[in-house]
BAFI-3210 file (N, C-alpha, C; in Angstrom, 3 decimals, decimal comma, padded with zeros to 6 digits):
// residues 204
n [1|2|3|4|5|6|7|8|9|10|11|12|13|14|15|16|17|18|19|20|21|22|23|24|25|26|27|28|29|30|31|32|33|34|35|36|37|38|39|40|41|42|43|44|45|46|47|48|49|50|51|52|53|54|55|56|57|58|59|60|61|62|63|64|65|66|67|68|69|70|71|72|73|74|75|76|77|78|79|80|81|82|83|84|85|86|87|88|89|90|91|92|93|94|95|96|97|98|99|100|101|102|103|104|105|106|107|108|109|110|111|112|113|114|115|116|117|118|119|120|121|122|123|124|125|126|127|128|129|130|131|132|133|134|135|136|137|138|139|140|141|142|143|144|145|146|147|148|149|150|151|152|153|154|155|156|157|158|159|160|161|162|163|164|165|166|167|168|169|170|171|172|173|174|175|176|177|178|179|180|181|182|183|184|185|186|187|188|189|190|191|192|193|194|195|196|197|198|199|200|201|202|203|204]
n.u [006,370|003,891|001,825|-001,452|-003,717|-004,581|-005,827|-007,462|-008,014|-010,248|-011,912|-014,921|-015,041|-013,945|-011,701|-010,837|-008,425|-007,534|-005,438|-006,503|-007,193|-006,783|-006,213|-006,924|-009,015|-011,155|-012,627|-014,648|-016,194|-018,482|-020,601|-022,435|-022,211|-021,565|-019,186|-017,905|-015,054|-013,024|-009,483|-007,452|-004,479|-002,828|-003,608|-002,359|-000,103|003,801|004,654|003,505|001,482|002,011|-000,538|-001,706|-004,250|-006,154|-008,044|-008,885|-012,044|-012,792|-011,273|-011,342|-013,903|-013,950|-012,650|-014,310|-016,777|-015,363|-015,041|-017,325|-018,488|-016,963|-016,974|-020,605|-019,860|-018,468|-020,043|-022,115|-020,953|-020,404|-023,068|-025,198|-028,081|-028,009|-028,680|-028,991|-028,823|-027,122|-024,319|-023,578|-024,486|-022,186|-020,380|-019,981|-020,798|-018,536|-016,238|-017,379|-016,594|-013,658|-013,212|-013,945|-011,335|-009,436|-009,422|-009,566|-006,840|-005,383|-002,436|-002,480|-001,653|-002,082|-002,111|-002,272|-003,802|-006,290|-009,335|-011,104|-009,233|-006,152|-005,966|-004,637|-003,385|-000,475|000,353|-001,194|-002,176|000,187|003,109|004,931|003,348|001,806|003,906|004,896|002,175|002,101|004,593|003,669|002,182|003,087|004,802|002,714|001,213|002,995|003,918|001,641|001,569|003,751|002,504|000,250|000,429|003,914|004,165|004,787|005,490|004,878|007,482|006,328|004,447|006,143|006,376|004,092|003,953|005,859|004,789|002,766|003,913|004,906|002,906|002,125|004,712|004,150|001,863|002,540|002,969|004,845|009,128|011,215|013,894|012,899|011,208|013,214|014,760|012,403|011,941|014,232|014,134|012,072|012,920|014,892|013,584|011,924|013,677|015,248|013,203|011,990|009,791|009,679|009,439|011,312|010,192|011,771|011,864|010,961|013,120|012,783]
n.v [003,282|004,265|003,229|003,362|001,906|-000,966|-004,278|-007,122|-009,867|-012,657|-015,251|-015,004|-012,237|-009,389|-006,830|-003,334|-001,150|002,219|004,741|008,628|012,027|012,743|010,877|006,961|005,070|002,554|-000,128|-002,886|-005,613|-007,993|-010,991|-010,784|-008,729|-005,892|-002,651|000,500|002,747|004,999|005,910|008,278|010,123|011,012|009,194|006,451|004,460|003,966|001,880|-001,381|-003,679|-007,135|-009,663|-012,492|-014,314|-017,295|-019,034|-020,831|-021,796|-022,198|-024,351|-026,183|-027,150|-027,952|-030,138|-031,788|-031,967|-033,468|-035,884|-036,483|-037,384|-039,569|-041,087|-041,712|-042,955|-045,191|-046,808|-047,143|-048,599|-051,583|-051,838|-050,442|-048,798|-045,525|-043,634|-042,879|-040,068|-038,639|-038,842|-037,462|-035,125|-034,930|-034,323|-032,445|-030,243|-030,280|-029,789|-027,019|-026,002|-026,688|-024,940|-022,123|-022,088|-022,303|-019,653|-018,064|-017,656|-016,444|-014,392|-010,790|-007,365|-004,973|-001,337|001,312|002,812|003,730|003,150|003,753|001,343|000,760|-002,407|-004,739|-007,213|-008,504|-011,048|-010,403|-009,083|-009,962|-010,157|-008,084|-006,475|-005,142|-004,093|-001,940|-000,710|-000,087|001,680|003,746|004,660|005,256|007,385|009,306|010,065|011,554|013,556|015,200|015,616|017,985|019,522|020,266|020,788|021,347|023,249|026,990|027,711|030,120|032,800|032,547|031,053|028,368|026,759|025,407|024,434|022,053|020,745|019,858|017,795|016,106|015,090|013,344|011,570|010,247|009,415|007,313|008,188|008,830|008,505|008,751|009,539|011,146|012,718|014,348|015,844|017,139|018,639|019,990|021,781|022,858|024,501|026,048|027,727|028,977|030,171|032,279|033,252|032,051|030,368|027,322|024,010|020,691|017,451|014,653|011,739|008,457|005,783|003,008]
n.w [-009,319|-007,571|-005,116|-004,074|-003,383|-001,898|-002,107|-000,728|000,027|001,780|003,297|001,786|001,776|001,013|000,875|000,458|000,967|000,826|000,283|000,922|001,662|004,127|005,159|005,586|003,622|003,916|002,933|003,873|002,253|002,643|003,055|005,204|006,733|005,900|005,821|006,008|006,656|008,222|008,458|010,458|009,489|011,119|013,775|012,813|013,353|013,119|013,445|012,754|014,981|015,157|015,042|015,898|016,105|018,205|018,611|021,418|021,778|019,409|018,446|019,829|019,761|017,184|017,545|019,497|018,048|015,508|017,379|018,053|015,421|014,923|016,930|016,073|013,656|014,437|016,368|014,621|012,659|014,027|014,257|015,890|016,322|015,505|013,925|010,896|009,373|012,133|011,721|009,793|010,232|012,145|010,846|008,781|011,290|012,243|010,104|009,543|011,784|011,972|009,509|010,106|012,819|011,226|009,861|011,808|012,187|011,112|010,622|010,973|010,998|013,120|012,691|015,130|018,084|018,640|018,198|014,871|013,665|011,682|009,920|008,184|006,506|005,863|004,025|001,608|-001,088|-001,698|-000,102|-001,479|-002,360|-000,384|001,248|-000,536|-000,500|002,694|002,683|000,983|002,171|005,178|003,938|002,777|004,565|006,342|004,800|005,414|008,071|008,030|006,615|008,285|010,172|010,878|009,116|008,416|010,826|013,237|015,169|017,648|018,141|018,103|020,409|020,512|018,585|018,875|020,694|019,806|017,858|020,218|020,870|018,639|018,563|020,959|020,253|018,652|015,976|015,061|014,925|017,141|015,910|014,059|015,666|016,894|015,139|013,769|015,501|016,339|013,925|013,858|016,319|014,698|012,898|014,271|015,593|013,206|012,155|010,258|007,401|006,149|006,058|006,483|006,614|007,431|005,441|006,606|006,659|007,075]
ca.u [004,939|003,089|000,257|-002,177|-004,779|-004,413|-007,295|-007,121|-009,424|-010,103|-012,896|-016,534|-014,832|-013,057|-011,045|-009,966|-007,582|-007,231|-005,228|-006,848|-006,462|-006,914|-005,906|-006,950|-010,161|-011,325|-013,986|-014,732|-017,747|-018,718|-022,038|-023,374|-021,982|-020,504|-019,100|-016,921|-014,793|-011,630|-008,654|-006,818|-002,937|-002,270|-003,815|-001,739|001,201|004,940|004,864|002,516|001,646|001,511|-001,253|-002,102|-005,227|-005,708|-009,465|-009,271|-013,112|-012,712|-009,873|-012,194|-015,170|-013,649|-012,185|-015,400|-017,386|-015,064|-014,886|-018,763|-018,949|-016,033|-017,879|-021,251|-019,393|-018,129|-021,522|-022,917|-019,929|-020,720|-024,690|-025,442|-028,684|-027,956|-029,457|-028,119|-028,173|-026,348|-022,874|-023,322|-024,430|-021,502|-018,911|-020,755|-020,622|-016,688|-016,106|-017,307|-015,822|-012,676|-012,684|-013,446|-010,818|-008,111|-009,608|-009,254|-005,552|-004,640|-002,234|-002,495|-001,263|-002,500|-001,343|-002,633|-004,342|-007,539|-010,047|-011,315|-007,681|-006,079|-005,734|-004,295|-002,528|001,155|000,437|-002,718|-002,380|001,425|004,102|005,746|002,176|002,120|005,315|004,707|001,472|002,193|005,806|003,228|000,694|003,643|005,065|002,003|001,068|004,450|003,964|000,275|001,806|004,305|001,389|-000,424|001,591|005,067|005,109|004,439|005,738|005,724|007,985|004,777|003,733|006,830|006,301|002,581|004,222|006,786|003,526|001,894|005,131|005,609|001,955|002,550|005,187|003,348|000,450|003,218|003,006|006,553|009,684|012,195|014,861|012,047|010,693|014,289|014,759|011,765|011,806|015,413|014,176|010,795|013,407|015,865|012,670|011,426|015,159|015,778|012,599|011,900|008,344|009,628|010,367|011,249|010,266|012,549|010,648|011,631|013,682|011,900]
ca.v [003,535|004,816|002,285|003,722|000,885|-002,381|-004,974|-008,355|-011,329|-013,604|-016,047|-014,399|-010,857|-008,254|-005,811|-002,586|-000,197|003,826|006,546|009,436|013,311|012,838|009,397|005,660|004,571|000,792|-000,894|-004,228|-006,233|-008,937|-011,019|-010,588|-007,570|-004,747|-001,640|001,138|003,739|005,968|005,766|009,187|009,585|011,155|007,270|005,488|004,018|003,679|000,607|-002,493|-004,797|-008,088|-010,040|-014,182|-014,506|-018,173|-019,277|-022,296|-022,013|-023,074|-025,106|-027,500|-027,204|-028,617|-031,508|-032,414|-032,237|-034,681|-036,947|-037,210|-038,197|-040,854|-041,849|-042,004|-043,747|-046,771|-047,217|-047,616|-050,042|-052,581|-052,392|-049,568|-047,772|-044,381|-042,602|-042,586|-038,639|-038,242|-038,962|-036,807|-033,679|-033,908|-034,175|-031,193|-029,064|-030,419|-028,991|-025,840|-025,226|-026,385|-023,794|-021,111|-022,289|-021,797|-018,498|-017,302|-017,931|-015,502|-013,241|-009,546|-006,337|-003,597|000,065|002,426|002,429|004,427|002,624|002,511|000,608|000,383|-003,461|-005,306|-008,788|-008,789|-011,349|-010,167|-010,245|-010,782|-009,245|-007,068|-005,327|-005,323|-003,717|-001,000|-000,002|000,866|002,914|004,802|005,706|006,295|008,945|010,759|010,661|012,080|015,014|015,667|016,025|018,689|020,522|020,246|020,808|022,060|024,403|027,836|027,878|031,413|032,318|032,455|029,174|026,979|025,504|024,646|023,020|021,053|020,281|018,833|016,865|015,802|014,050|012,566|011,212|009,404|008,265|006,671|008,467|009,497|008,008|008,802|010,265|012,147|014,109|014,979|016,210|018,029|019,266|020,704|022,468|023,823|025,891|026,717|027,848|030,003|031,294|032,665|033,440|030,852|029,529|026,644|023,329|019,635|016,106|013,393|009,969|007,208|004,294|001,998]
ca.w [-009,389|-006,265|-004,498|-003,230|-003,059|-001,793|-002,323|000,315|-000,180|002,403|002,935|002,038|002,454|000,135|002,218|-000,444|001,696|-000,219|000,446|000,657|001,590|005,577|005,943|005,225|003,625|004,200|002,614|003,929|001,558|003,481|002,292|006,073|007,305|005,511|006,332|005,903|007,744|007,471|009,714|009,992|009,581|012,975|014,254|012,490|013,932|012,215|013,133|013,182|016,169|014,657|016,146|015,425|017,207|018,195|019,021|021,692|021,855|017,861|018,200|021,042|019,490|016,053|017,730|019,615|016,459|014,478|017,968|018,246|014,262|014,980|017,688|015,637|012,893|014,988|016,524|013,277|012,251|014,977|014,791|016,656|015,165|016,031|013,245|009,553|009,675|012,907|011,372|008,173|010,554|013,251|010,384|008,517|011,843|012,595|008,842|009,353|012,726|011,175|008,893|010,999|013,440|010,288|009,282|012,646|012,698|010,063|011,008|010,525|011,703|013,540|013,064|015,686|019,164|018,769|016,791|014,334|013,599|010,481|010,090|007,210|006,057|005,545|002,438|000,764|-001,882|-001,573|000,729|-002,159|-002,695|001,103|001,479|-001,036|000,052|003,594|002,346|000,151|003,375|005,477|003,133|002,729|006,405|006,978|004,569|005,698|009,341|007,535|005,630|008,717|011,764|011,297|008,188|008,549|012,345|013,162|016,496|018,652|018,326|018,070|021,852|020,099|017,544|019,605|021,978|019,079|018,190|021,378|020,893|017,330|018,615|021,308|019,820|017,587|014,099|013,940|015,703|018,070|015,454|013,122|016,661|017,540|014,187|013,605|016,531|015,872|012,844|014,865|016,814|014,288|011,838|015,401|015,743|012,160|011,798|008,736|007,272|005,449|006,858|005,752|007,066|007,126|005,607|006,864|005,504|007,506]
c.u [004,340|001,763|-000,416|-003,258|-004,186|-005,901|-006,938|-008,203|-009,047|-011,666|-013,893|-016,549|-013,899|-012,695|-010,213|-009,484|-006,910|-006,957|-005,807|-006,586|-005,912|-005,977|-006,072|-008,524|-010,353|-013,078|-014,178|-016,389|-017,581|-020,518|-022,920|-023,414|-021,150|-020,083|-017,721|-016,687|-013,397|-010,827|-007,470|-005,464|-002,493|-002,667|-003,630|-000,434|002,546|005,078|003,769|002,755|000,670|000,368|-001,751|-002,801|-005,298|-007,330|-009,416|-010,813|-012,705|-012,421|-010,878|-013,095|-015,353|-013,373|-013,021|-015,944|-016,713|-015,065|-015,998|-019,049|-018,135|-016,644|-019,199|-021,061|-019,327|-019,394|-022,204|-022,381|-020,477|-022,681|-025,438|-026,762|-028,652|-028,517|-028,764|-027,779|-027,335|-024,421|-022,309|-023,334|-023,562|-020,200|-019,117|-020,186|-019,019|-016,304|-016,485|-017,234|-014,755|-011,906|-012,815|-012,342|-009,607|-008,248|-009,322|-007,691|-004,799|-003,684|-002,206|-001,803|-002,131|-001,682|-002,315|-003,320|-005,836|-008,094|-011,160|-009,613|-007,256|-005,380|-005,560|-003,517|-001,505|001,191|-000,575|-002,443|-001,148|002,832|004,544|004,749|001,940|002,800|005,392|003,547|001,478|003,172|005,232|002,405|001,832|004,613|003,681|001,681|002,149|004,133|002,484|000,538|002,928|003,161|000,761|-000,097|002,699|005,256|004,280|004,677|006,400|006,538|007,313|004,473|004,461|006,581|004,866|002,752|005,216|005,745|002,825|002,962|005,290|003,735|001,937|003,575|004,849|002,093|001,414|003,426|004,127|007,224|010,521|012,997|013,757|011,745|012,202|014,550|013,735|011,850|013,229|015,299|013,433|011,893|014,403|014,950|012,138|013,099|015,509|014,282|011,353|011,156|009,008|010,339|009,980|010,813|011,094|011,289|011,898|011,963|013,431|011,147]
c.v [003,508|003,925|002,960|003,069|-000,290|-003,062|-006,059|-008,953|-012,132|-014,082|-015,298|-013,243|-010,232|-006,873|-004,762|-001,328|000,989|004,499|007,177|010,498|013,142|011,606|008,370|005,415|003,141|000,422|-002,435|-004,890|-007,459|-009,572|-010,436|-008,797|-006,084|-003,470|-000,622|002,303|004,169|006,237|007,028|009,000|010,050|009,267|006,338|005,242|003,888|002,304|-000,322|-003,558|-005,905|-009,083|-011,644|-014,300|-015,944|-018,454|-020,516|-022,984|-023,030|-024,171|-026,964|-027,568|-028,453|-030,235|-032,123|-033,187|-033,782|-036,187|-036,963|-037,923|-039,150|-041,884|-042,644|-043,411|-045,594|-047,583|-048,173|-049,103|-051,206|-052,153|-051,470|-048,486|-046,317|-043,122|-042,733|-041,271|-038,084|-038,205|-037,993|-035,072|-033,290|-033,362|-032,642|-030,254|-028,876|-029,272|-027,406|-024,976|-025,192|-025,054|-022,429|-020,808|-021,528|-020,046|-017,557|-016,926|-017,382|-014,312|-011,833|-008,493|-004,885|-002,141|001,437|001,884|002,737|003,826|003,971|002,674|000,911|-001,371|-004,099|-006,594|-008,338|-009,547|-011,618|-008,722|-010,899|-009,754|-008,191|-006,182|-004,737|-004,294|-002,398|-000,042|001,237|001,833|003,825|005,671|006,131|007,789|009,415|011,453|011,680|014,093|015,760|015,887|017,223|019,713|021,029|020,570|021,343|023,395|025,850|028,130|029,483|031,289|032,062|031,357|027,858|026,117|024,981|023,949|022,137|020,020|019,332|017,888|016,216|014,429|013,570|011,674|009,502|008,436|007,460|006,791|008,761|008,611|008,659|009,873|011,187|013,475|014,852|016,070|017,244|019,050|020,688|022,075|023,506|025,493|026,540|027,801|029,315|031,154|032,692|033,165|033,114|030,622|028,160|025,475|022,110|018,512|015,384|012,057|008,852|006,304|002,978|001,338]
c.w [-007,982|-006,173|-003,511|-002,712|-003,131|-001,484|-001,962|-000,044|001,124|002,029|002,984|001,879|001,336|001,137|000,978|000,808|000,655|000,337|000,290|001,197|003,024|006,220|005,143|005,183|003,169|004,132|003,078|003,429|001,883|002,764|003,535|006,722|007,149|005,699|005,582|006,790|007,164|009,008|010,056|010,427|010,635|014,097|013,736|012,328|013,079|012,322|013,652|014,539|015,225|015,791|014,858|016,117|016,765|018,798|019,574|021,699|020,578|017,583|019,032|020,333|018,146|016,468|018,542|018,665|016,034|015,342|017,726|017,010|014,192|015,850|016,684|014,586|013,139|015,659|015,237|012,673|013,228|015,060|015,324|016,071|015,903|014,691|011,892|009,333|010,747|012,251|010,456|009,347|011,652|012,354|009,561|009,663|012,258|011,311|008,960|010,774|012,500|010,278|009,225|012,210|012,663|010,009|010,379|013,055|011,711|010,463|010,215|011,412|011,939|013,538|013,898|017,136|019,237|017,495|016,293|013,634|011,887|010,657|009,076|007,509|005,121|004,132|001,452|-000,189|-002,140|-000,808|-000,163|-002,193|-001,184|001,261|000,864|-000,856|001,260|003,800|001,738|001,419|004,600|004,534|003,034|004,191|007,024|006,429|005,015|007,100|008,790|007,388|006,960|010,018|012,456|010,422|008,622|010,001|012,870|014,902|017,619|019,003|018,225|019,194|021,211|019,593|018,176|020,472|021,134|018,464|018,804|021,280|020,444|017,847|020,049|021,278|018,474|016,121|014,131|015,317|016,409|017,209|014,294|014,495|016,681|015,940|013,497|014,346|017,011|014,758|013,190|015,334|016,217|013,625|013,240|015,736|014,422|011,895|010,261|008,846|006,832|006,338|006,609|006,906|006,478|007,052|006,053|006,273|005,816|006,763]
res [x|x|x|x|x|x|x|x|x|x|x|x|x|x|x|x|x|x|x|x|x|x|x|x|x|x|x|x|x|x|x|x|x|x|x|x|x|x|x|x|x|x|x|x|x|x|x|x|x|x|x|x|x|x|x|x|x|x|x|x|x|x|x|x|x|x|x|x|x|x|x|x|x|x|x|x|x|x|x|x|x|x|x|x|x|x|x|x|x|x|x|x|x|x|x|x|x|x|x|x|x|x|x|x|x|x|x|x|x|x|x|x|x|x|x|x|x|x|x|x|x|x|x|x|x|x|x|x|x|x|x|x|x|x|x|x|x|x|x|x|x|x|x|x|x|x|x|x|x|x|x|x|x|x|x|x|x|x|x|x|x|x|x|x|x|x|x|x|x|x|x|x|x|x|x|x|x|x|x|x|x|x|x|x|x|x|x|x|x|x|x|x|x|x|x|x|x|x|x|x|x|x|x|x]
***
């Protein structure tokens, strides 16, 4: 069964990711800030750059926080009138730097260089859905660079189509043994005079 939508939850945020004709459409519903956009399949990479962003701002800020209400605390213990609300509002702001500290430390992956990105989570909602998604968006991407690129290559225009090959292949939509390979067929398809011509998907 073919996935074409994957739907991610994180905190506050619903992230639905859809195939569609061109490319990748991404809804993110957010309570503060929501948006959407579409990521096309020529800008999106074969392979992901995993990225763990790591927030020391967060990371310091959190462990202030919980020192100043440890602090407050012991004050209080020994006599100290420092306020009965001071203790309740540093552990409060520790708490919810805390949890932006964790939320920031989610990893995800990036596929492409030119934003807007396509950016997803590896286990949202669980690696196997994961896993099947992006084998479904590279196969279509693959044949929508076919439909779109190589078929119909009359002899005129094969160096056009090798030229545009030769860019796919650098902006990272296809790999190493797909260019050589297409690119093989480009000039057999310009030799023989042939319209018709296959992509290899990847087993990646």
């Amino acid at each position: 069964m073919e996935s074409t939508r994957l739907v991610q939850r994180r905190f506050l945020t619903r992230i639905t990711v859809e195939i569609v004709d061109k490319g990748v459409a991404v809804s993110e519903r957010t309570m503060f800030n929501p948006r959407k956009y579409k990521v096309a399949f020529e800008n999106i990479h074969q392979e992901g750059t995993e990225v763990n962003p790591s927030s020391q701002f967060r990371f310091w800020a959190t462990i202030i926080l919980f020192g100043l209400a440890l602090l407050t605390g012991l004050l209080q213990l020994f006599g100290q009138d420092v306020g009965g609300w001071a203790f309740m509002v540093w552990v409060v702001l520790g708490i919810i730097a805390g949890v932006s500290y964790l939320m920031s430390r989610e990893t995800f992956l990036v596929y492409g260089s030119v934003r807007p990105q396509l950016i997803v989570y590896k286990n949202k909602p669980n690696v196997g859905a994961f896993t099947d998604f992006m084998a479904e968006v590279q196969r279509r991407k693959q044949d929508y660079i076919l439909k779109n690129y190589l078929l119909n290559t009359a002899v005129g225009s094969s160096a056009d189509a090798i030229h545009k090959l030769a860019w796919l292949k650098n902006e990272g939509a296809i790999n190493d043994t797909e260019f050589e390979l297409l690119k093989a067929e480009i000039v057999g398809n310009a030799r023989w005079g042939s319209t018709a011509a296959t992509i290899p998907h990847s087993t990646n």
